[in-house]
N, C-alpha and C positions, 0 to 999 in steps of 0.2 A: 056185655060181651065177655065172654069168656077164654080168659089168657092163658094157652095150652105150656106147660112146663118143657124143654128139651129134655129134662132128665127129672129122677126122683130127688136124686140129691145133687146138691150143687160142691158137694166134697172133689169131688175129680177135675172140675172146671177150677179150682181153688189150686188145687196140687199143678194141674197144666201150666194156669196163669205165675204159676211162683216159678216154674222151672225158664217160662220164656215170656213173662211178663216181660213190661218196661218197655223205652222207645229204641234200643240197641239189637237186642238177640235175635228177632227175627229177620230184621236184615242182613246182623252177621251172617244165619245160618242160608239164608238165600243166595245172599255171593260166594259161600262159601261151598253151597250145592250147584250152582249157576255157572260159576266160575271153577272152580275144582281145588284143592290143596293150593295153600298160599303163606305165604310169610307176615309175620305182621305188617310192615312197613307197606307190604302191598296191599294188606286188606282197609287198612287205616286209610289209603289213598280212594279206594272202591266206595269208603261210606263217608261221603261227603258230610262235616262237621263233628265227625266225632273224634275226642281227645283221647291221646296215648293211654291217659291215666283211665279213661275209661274204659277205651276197647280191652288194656289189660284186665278190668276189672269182671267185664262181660265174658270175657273167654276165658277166666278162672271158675266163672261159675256155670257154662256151658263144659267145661272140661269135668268138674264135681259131678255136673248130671249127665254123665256119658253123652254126653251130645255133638260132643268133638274132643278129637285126640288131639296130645302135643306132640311136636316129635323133633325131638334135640338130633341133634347131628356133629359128632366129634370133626368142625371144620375151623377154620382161624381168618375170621371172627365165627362164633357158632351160629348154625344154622339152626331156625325153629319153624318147625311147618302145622296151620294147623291145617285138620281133614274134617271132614263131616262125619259122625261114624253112622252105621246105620242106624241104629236107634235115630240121631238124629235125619236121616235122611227120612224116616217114616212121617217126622211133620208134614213132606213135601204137599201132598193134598191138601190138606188145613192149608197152609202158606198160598197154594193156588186158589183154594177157597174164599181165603182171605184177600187177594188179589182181585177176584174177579168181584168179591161183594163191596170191594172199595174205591175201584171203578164204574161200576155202580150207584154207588151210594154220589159219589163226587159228580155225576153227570146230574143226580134229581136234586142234590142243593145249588148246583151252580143255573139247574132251568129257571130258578126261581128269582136271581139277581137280577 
């Protein structure tokens, strides 16, 4: 049987997976499109289990790859909000995509229990 390639080169799927690899980013950017502009405090509440030290770690490197903006606020204590920018909002399909093939995927290993 012969196993058809999605792509010639797997260079781009490489690039993709480094900007939103790992098990944090995509759900950052999901609540983060889902839900709209948020604070940290509140987004750290929205994804269940994950640590300060990381969510800051995830959203310095979605901020690097344009994927979401900071946005300081001269208030007392400072205000920080992140947003989705659009680049990152152009995931949303992939992220849907991904959604729907992983409800999927979860209904054919769990028939088999």
């Amino acid at each position: 049987m012969e196993v058809k390639s999605c792509s010639k080169s797997g260079l781009a799927i490489r690039d993709a997976l480094d900007i939103v690899g790992g098990k944090w980013k995509l759900p950052i950017l999901h609540v983060l499109t889902a839900e709209g502009p948020m604070r940290f405090k509140e987004l750290q509440r929205s994804l269940e289990g994950i640590t300060a030290r990381m969510l800051s770690k995830e959203l310095k490197e979605l901020e690097l790859n344009r994927m979401v903006t900071r946005d300081v606020f001269d208030t007392a204590p400072v205000t920080v909000i992140y947003t989705v920018t659009q680049h990152g909002m152009s995931l949303c399909p992939v992220i849907e995509a991904l959604h729907n093939w992983g409800t999927e995927h979860r209904k054919k290993i769990f028939e088999y229990d």
